[in-house]
C-alpha positions in Angstrom: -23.0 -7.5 21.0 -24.5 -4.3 19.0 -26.5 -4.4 16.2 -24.9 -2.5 13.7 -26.9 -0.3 12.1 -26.1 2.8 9.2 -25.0 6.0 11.0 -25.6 9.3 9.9 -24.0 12.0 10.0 -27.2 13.9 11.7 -27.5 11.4 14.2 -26.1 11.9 17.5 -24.9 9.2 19.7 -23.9 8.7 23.0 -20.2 7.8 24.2 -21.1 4.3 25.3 -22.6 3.9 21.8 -19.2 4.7 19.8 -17.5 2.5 22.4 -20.2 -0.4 21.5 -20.3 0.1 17.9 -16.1 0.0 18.3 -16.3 -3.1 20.1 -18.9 -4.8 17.6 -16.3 -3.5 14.5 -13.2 -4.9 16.3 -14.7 -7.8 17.1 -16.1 -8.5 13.7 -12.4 -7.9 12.4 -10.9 -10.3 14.6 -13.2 -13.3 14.1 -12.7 -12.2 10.2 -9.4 -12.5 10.6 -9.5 -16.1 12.5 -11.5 -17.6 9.8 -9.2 -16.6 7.0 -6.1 -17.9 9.2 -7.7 -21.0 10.0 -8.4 -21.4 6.2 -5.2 -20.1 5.2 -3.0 -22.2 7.8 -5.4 -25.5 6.5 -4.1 -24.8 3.4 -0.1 -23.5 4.4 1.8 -25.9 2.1 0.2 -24.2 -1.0 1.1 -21.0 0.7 4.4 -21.9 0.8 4.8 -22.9 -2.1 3.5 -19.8 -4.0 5.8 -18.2 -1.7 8.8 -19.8 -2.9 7.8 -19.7 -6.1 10.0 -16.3 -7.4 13.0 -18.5 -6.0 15.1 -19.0 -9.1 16.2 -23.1 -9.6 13.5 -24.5 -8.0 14.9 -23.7 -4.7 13.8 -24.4 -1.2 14.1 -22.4 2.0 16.1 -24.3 4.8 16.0 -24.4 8.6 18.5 -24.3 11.7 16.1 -24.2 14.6 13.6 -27.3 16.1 10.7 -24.6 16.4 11.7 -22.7 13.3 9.4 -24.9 10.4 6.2 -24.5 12.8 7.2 -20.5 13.7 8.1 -19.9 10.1 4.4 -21.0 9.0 2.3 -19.2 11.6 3.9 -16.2 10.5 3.8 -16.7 6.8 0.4 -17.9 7.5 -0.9 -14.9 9.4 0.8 -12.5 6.9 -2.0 -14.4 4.1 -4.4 -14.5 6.4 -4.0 -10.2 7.1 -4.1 -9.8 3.4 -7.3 -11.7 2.7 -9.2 -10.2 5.8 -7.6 -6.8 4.9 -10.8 -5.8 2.7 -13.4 -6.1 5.8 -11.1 -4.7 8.3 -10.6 -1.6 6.0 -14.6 -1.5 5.8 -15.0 -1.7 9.7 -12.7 0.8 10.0 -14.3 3.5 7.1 -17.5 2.3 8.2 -16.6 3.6 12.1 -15.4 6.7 10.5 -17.5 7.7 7.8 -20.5 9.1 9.5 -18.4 12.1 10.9 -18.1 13.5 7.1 -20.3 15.4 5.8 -22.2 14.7 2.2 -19.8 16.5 0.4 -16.5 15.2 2.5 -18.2 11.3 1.7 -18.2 12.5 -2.6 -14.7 13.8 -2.5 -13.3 11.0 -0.3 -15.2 7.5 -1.0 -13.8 7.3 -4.2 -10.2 7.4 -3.3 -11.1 5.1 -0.3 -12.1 2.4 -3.2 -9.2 2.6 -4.7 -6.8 2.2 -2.0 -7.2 -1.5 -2.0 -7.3 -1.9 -6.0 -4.0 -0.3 -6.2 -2.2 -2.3 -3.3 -3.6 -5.4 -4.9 -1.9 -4.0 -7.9 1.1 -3.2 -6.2 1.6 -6.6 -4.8 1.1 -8.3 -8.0 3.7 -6.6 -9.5 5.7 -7.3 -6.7 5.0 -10.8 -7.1 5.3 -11.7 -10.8 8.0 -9.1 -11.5 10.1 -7.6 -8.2 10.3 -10.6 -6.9 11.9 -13.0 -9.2 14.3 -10.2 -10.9 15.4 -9.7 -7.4 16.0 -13.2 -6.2 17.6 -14.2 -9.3 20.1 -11.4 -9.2 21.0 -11.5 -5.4 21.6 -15.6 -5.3 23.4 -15.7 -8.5 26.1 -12.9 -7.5 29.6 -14.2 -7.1 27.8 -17.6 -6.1 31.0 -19.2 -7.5 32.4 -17.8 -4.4 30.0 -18.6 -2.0 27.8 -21.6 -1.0 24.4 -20.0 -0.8 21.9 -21.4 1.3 18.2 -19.2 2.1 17.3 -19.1 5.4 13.3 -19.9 5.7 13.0 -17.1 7.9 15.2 -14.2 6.6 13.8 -15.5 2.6 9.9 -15.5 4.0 10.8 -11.5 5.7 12.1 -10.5 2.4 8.7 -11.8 0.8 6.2 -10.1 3.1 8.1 -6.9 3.3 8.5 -6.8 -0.5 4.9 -7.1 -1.5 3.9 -4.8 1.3 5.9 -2.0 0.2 4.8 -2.8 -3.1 1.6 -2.0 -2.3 2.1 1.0 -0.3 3.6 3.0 -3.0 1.3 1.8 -5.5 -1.1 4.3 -2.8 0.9 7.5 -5.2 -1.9 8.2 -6.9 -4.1 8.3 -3.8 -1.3 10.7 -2.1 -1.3 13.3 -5.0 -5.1 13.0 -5.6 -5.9 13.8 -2.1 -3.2 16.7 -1.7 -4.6 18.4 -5.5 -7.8 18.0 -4.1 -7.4 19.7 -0.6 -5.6 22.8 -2.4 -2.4 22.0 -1.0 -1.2 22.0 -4.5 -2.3 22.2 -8.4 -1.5 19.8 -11.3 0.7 22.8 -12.7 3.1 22.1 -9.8 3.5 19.0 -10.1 4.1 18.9 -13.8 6.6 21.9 -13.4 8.3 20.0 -10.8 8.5 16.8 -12.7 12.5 16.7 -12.5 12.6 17.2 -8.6 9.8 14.4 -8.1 11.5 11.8 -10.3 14.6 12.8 -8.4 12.3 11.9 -4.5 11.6 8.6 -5.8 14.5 7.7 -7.2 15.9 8.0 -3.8 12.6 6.2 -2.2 13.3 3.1 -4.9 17.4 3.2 -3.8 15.3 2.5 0.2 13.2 -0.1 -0.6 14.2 -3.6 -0.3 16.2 -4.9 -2.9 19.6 -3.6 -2.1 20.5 -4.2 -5.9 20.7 -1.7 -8.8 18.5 -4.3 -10.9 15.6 -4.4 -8.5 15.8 -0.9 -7.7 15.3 0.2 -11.5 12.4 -2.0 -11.5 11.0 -0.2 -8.6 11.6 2.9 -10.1 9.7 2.3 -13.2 6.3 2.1 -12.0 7.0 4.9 -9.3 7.7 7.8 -12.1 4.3 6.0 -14.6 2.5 6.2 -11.3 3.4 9.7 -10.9 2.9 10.7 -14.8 -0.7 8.9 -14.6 -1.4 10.9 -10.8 -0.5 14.1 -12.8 -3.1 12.9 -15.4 -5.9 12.5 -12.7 -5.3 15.2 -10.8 -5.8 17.2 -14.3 -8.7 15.7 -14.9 -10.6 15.7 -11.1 -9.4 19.2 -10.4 -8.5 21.3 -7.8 -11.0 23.4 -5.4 -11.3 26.4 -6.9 -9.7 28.3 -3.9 -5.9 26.8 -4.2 -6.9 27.4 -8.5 -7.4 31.1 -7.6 -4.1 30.8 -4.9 -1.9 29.7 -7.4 -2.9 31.9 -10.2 -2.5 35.0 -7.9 1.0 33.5 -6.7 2.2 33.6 -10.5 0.9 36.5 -11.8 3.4 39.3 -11.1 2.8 42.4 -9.1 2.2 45.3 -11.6 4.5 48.1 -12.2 4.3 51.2 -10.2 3.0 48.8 -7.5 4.1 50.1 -3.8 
């Protein structure tokens, strides 16, 4: 295996080299990945149980198949074991990247690299403690005079994975609307003078996330439009390049009279 070594941006380096430096990443993501799943699956009735923790009344997943308990585990098991080897596979990836950009492409874009995993830990957190449970609780307890409501391990434990992950992609808003004000596609004065169109666009992307339910889809909607409001804030306060700055002004001003 390759030594990894820092790579700059000067340097030149032969095809076989990318391919062994690819090889050396992948494989350092995979053995990462088969420590923390060997850790995580050591440990899979505490997983478990944090995973049916949102369950309202202390209730516990059931199963129909023979295979189902040990197939339900692996996959909840790898799911924990993604999320905690997320963080070096990200850097092995960046890292593989990175030399390609330039100085100034590195200033403009590390920083927004940084924060992609803050705000999807974010964003599953809020899944957790507050998606979640409002979501469970409302879904089992409708007209459950009228039906005898039993959660499937497997169906319950997709709900869970997909939830949190979702969660923590659209925590990534800011990230979205940094990155476009910063490559000139457009100016903080857009997006504030579109405010009504863009609460509009994720009111409808709330409605598509799981849920199904007017409750949960309200609480998705909430941090969507302060994620928005606080991306409007940033972008403010980053700036634009002074190119799309320029654009826009001469877009708004209008033509003067007499003009052909």
């Amino acid at each position: 295996m390759a030594r990894l070594r820092p790579v700059d941006f000067e340097d030149r380096l032969t095809l076989v080299e990318h391919l062994d430096e690819l090889r050396t990443r992948i494989v350092i993501s995979i053995v990462t990945f088969s420590v923390a799943f060997g850790l995580c699956f050591w440990q899979n009735s505490r997983l478990l149980d944090i995973a049916n923790a949102p369950l309202p009344g202390d209730r516990t997943p059931i199963t129909f198949g023979v295979a189902e308990p040990f197939t339900t585990t692996v996959t909840i098991t790898a799911y924990a074991a993604l999320v905690i080897s997320l963080p070096v596979i990200l850097y092995q990836a960046y890292a593989f990247v990175l030399p390609a950009l330039t100085t100034r492409e590195k200033r403009v874009i590390v920083p927004f690299l940084l924060g992609v995993p803050v705000l999807f830990v974010a964003g599953v957190v809020f899944g957790y403690f507050v998606v979640l449970p409002a979501a469970t609780k409302f879904l089992l307890n409708f007209n459950d005079t009228q039906f005898n409501i039993q959660i499937r391990a497997k169906d319950y434990y997709s709900f869970f994975t997909l939830t949190l992950a979702v969660m923590g992609l659209i925590f990534q808003l800011p990230i979205g609307i940094l990155a476009v004000t910063r490559l000139g596609i457009v100016t903080p004065q857009q997006l504030t003078e579109n405010r009504r169109y863009a609460y509009l666009v994720l009111l409808i992307v709330a409605m598509l996330l799981p849920g199904t339910d007017p409750v949960t889809m309200l609480i998705e909607a909430v941090p969507l439009i302060l994620l928005y409001e606080l991306s409007v804030i940033l972008a403010k306060l980053v700036g634009t390049p002074e190119g799309a700055a320029d654009r826009d002004i001469t877009v708004s001003e209008p033509p003067p009279s007499g003009a052909a």
